[in-house]
LOSE-157624 format. One record per atom (N, C-alpha, C): x, y, z; residue in three letters. Coordinates in steps of 0.1 Angstrom, whole numbers, padded with zeros to 4 digits, always signed. Example, Ala and Ser with C-alpha at 12.3 -4.5 7.8 and 13.67 -1.06 7.14 Angstrom:
2
+0132-0057+0078ALA/+0123-0045+0078ALA/+0132-0033+0078ALA/+0128-0022+0071SER/+0137-0011+0071SER/+0129+0000+0079SER/
***
This chain:
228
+0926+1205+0832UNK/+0939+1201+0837UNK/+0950+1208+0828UNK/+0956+1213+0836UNK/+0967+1225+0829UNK/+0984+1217+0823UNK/+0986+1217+0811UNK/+0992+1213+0804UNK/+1005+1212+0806UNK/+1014+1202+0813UNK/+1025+1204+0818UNK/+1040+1212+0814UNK/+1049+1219+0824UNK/+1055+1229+0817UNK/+1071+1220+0825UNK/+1080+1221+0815UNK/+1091+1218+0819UNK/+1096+1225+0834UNK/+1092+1235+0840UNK/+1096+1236+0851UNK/+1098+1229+0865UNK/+1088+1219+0861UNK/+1089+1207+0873UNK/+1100+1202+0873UNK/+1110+1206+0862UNK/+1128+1198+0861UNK/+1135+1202+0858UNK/+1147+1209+0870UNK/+1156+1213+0867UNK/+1167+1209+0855UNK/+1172+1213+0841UNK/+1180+1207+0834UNK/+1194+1210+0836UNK/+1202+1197+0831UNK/+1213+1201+0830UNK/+1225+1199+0815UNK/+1230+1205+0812UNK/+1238+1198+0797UNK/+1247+1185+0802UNK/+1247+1175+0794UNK/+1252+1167+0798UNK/+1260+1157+0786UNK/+1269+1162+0779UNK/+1277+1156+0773UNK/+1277+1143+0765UNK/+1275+1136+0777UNK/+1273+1120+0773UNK/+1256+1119+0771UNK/+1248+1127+0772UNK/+1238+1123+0768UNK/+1231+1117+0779UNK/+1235+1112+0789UNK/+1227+1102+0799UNK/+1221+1109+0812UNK/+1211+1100+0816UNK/+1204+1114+0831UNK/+1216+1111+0840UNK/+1217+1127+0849UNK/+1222+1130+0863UNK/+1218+1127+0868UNK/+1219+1119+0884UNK/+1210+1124+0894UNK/+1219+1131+0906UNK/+1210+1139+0916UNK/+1218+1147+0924UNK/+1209+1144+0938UNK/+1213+1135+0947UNK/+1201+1133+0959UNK/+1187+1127+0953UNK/+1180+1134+0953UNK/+1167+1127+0948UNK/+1163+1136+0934UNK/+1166+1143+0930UNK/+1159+1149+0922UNK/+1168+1143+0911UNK/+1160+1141+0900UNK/+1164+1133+0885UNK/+1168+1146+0875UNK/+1180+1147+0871UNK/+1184+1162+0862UNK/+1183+1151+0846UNK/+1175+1158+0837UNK/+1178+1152+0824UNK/+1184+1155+0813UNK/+1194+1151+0807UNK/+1203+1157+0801UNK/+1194+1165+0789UNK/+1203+1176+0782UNK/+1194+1185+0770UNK/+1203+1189+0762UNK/+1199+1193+0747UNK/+1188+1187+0742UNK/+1184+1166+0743UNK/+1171+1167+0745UNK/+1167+1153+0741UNK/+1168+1155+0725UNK/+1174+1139+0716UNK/+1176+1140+0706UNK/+1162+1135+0703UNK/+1158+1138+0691UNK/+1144+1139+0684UNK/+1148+1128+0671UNK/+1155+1121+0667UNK/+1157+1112+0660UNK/+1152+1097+0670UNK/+1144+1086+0666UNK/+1137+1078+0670UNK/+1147+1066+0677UNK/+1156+1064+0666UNK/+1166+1055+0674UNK/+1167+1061+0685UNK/+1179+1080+0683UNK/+1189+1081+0700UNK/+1176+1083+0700UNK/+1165+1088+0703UNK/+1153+1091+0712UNK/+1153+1074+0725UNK/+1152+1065+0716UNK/+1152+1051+0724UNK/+1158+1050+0731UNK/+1173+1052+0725UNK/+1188+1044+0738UNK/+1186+1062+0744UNK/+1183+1072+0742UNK/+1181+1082+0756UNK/+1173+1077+0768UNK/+1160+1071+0762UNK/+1146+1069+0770UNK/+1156+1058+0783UNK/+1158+1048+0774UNK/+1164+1036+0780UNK/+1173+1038+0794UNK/+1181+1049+0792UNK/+1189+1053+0800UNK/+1179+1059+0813UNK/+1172+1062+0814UNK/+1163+1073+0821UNK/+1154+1063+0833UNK/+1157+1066+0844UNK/+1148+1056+0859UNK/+1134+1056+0850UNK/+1126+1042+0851UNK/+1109+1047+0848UNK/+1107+1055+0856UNK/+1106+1062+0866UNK/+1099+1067+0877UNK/+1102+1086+0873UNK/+1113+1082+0863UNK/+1115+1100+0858UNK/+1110+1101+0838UNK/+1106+1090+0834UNK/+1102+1089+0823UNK/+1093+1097+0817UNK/+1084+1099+0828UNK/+1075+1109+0826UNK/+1074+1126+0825UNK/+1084+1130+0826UNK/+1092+1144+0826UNK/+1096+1143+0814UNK/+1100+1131+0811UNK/+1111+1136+0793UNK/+1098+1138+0787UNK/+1087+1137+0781UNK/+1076+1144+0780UNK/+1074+1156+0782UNK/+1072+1163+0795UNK/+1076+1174+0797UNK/+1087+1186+0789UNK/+1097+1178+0792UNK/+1108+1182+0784UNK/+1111+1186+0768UNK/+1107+1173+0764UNK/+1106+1170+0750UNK/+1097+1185+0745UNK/+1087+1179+0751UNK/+1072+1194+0748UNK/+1081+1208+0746UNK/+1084+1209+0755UNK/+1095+1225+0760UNK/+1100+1229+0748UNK/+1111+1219+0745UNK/+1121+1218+0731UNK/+1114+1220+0720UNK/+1100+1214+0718UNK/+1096+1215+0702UNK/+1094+1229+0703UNK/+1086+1234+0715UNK/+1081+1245+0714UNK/+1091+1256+0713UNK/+1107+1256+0719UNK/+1116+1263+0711UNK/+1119+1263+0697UNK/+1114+1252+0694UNK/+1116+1253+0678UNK/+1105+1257+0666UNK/+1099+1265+0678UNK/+1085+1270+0666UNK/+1076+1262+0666UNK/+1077+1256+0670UNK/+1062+1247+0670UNK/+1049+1252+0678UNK/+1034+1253+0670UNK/+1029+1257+0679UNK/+1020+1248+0689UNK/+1013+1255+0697UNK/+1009+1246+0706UNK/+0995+1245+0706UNK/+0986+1234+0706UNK/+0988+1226+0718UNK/+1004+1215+0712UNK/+1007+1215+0699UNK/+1013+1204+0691UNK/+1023+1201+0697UNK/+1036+1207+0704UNK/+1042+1202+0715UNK/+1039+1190+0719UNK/+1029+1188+0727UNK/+1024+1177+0734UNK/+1024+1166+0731UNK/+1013+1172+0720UNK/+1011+1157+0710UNK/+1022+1150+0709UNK/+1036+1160+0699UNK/+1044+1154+0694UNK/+1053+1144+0705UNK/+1054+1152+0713UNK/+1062+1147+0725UNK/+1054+1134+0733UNK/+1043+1129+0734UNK/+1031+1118+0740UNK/+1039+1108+0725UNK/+1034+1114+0716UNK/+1039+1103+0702UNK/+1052+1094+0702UNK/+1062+1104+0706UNK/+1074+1101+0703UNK/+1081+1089+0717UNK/+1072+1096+0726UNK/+1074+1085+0740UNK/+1068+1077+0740UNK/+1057+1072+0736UNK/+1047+1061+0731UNK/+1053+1051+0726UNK/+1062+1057+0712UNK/+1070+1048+0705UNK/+1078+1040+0716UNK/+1087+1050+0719UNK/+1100+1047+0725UNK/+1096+1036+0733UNK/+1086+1036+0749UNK/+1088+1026+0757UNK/+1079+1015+0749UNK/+1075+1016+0737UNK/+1066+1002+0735UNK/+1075+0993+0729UNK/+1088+1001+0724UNK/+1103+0995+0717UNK/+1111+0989+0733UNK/+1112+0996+0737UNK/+1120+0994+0749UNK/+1109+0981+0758UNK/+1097+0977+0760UNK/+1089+0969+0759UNK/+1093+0970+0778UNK/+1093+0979+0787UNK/+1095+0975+0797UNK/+1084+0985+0809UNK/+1076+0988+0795UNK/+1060+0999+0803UNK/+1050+0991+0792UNK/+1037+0999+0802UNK/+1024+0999+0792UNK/+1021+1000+0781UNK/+1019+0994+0772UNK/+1018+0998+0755UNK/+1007+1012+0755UNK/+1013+1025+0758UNK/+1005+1034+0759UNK/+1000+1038+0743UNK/+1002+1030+0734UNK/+0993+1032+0720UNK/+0983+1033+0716UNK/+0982+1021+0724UNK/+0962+1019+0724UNK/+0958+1028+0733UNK/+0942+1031+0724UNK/+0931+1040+0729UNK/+0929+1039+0745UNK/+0929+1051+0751UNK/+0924+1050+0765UNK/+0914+1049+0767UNK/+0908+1037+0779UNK/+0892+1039+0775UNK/+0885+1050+0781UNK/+0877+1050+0780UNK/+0870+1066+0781UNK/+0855+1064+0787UNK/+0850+1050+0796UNK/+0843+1049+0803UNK/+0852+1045+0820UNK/+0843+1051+0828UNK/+0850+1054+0842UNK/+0851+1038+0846UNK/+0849+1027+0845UNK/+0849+1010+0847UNK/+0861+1011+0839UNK/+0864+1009+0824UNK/+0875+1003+0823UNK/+0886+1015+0820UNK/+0887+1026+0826UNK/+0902+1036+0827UNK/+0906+1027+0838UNK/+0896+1030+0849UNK/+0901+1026+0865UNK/+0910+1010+0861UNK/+0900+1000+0853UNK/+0911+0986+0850UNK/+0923+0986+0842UNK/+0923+1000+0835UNK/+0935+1007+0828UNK/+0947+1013+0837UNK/+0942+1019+0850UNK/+0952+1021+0857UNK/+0957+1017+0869UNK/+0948+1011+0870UNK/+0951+0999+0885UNK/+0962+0991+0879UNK/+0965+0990+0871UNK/+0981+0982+0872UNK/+0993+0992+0871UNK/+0990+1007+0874UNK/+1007+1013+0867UNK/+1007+1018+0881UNK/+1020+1026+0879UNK/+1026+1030+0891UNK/+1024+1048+0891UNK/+1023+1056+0899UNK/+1022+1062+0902UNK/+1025+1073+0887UNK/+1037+1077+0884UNK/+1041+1082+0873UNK/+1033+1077+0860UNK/+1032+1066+0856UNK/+1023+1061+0845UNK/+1010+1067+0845UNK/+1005+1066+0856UNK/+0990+1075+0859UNK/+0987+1085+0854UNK/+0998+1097+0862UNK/+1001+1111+0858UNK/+1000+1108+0847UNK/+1008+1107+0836UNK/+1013+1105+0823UNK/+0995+1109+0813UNK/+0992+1093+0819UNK/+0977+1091+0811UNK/+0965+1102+0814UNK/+0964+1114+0822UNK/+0956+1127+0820UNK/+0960+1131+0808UNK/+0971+1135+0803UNK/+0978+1144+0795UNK/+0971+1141+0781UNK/+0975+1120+0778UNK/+0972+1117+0768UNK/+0953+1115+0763UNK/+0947+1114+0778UNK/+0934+1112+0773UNK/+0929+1123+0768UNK/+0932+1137+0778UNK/+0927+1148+0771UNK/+0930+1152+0759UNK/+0943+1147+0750UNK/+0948+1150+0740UNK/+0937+1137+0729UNK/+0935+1129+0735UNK/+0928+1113+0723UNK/+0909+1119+0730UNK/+0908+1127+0737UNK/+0895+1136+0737UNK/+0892+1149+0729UNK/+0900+1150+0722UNK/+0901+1164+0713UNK/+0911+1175+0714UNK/+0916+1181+0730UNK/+0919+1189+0733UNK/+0918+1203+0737UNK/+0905+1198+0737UNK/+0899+1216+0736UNK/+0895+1212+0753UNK/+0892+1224+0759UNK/+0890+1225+0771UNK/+0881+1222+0775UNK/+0869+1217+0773UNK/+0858+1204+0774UNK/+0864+1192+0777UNK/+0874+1187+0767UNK/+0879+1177+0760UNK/+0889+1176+0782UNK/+0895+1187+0778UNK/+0909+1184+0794UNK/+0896+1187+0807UNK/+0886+1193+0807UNK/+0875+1190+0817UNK/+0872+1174+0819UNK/+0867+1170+0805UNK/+0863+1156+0807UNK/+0873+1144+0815UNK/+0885+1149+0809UNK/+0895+1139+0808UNK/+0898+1140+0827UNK/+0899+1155+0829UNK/+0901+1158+0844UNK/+0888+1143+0856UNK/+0878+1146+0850UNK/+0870+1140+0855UNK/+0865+1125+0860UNK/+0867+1125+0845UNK/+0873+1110+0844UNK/+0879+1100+0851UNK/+0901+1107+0852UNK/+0905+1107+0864UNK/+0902+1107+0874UNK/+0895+1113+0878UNK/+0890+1116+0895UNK/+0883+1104+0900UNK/+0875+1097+0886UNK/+0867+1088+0894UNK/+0869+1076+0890UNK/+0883+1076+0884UNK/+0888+1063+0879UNK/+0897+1060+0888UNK/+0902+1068+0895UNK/+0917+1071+0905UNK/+0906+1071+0919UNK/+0893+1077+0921UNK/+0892+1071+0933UNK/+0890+1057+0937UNK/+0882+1048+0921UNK/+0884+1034+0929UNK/+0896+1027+0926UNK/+0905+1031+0923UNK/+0915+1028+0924UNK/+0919+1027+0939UNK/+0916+1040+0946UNK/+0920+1040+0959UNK/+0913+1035+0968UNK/+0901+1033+0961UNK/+0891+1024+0971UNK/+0902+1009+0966UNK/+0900+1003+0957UNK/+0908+0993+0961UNK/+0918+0992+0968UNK/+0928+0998+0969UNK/+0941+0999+0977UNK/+0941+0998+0990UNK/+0926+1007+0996UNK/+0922+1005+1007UNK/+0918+0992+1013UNK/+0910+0990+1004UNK/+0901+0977+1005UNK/+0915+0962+1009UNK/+0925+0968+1002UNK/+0936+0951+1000UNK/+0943+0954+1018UNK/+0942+0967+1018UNK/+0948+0968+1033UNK/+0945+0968+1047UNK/+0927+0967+1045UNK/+0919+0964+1054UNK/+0921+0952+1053UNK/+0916+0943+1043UNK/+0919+0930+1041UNK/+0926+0922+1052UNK/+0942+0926+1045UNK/+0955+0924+1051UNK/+0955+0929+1068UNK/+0945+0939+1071UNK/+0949+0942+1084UNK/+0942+0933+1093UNK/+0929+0925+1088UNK/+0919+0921+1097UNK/+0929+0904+1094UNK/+0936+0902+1086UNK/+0940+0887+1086UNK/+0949+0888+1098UNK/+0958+0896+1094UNK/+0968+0899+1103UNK/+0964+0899+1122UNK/+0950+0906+1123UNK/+0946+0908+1136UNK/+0942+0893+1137UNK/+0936+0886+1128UNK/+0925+0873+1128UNK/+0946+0860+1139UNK/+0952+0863+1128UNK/+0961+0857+1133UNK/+0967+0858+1142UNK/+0970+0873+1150UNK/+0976+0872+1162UNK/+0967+0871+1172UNK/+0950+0873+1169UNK/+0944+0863+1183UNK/+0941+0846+1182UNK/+0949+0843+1169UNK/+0951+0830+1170UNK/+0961+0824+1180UNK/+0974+0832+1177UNK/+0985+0831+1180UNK/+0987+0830+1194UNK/+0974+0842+1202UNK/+0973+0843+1217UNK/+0969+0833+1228UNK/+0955+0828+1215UNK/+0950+0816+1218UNK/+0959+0806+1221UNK/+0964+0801+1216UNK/+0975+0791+1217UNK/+0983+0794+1227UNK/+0989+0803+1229UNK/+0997+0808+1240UNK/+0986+0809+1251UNK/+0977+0810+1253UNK/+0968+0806+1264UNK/+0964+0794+1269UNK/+0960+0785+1257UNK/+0960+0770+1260UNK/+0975+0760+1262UNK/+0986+0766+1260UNK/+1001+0760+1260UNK/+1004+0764+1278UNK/+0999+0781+1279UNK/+1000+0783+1294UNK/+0991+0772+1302UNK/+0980+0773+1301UNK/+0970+0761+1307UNK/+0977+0745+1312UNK/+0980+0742+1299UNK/+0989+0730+1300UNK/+1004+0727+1312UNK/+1008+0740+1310UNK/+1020+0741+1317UNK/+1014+0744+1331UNK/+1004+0751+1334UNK/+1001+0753+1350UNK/+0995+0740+1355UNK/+0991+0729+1346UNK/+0984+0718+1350UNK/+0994+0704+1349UNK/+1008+0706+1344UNK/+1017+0698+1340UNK/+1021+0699+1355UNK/+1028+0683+1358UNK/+1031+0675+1367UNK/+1043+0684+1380UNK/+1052+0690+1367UNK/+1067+0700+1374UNK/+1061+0713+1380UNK/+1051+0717+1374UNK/+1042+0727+1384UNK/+1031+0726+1390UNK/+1019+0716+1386UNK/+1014+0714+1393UNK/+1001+0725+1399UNK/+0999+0732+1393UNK/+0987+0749+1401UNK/+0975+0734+1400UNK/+0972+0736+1411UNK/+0959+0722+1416UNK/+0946+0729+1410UNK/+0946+0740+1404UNK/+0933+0749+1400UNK/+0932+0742+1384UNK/+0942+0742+1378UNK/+0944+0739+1365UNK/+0945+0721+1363UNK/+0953+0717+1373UNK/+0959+0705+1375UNK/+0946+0694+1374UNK/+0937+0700+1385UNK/+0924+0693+1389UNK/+0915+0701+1383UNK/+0912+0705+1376UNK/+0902+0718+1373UNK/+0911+0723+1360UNK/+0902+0733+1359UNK/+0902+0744+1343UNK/+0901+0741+1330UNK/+0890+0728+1331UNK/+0882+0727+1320UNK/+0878+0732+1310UNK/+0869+0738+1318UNK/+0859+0751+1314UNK/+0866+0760+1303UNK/+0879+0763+1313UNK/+0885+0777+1306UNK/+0892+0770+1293UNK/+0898+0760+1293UNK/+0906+0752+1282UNK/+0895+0750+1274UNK/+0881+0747+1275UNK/+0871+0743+1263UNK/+0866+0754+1257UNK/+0866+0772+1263UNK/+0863+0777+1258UNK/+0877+0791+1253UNK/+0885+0786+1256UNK/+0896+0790+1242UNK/+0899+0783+1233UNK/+0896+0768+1233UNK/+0895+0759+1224UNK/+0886+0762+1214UNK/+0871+0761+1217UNK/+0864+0770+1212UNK/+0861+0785+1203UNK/+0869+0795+1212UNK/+0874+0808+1203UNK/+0886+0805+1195UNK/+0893+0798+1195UNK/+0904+0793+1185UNK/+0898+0784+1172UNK/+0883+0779+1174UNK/+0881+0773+1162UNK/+0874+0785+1156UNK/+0866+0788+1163UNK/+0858+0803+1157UNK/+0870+0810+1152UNK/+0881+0815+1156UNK/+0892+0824+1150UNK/+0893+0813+1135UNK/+0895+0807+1137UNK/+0902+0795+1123UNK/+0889+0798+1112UNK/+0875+0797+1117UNK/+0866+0797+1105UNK/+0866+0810+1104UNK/+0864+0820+1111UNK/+0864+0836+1104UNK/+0882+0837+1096UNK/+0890+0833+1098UNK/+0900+0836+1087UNK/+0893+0831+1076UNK/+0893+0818+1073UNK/+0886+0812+1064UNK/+0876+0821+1056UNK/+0872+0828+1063UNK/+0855+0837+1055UNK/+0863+0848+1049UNK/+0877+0852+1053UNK/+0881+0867+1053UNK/+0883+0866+1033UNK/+0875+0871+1027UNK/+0880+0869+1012UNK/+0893+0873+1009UNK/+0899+0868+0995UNK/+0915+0868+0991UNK/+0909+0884+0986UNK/+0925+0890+0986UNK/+0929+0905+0984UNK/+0922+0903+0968UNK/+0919+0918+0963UNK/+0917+0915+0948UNK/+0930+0917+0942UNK/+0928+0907+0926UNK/+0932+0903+0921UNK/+0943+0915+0913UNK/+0956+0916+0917UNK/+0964+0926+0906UNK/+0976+0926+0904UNK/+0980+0927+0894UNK/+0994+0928+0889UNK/+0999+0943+0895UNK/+1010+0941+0911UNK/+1015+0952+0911UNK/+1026+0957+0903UNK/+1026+0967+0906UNK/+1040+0976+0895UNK/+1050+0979+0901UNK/+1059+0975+0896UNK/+1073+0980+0902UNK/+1070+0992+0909UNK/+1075+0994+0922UNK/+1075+1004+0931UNK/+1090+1012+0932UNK/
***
């Protein structure tokens, strides 16, 4: 997994220190200050959903200043680590990432899209770094993020089959309400009136059947979603 390069963000200088935005794209002001406090009240100012770039960024900057690399990275994972675990309004990305495919996947099934990305960067970096190390960490990913998606899937099938369970409930009823009304006194249909037993006992019947299959349909799994 290839080591992210400030190019994914256009910069702009910005006086006051605080991000631009322009339409959708997030401009981050530069230099980011490298002192830990302004590092904070910079972070603070910055959408979570572009947090992940000042990383990027940050990396860029050391590396103008002579720093060699991979060290960049590190320094810059470090320094953001601090920041949002101060700012207390992300993942305490401090702690060890786990590094079996069962609990990454319970490691990232709660963040949001951006948080995800983020955590390649740092596993391959808390795996050594060497290119084994960003192979494994690649891999890892792939099959920690697919059941991820298998869950996601799974909550929407869920939700779709309740959804369908309900509106042939919903029809049901509107079938036996029509019944009613063709056999009611002001209308009168002598088919229904004197007759349509049959048909009333067995939408009666698929309307209890609909009631116990909801009942069987299991609850969505269990998750803390993330701010979208």
């Amino acid at each position: 997994m290839p080591e992210p390069t400030a190019a994914r963000l256009t910069m702009t200088a910005d006086p006051a220190g605080t991000p631009e935005h322009h339409g959708d794209a997030a401009q981050l002001a530069t230099p980011i200050p490298t002192d830990p406090a302004a590092f904070v009240d910079y972070l603070r100012n910055v959408p979570t959903r572009d947090r992940a770039r000042v990383v990027d960024l940050l990396a860029a900057q050391y590396r103008t200043q002579g720093h060699p690399d991979p060290l960049p990275l590190t320094m810059a994972n470090s320094d953001y680590d601090r920041a949002v675990v101060e700012i207390g309004d992300e993942p305490d990305t401090t702690e060890p990432i786990p590094t079996d495919v069962q609990g990454l996947f319970e490691y990232l099934r709660t963040m949001n899209g951006w948080q995800q990305s983020a955590v390649a960067d740092r596993l391959a970096i808390q795996l050594g770094g060497t290119p084994e190390a960003i192979d494994r960490a690649a891999d890892l990913m792939t099959r920690a993020l697919s059941l991820v998606a298998q869950e996601i899937l799974i909550l929407e099938l869920r939700q779709h089959l309740a959804d369908t369970l309900a509106a042939a409930a919903d029809t049901i009823k509107d079938g036996l309400n029509t019944i009613d009304r063709l056999a009611s006194e002001d209308v009168y249909d002598v088919e229904f009136a004197e007759g349509g037993w049959d048909m009333r006992g067995f939408l009666s019947d698929a309307g209890r059947f609909i009631s116990a299959a909801s009942a069987l349909n299991p609850a969505p799994p269990t998750k803390n979603e993330p701010g979208q």
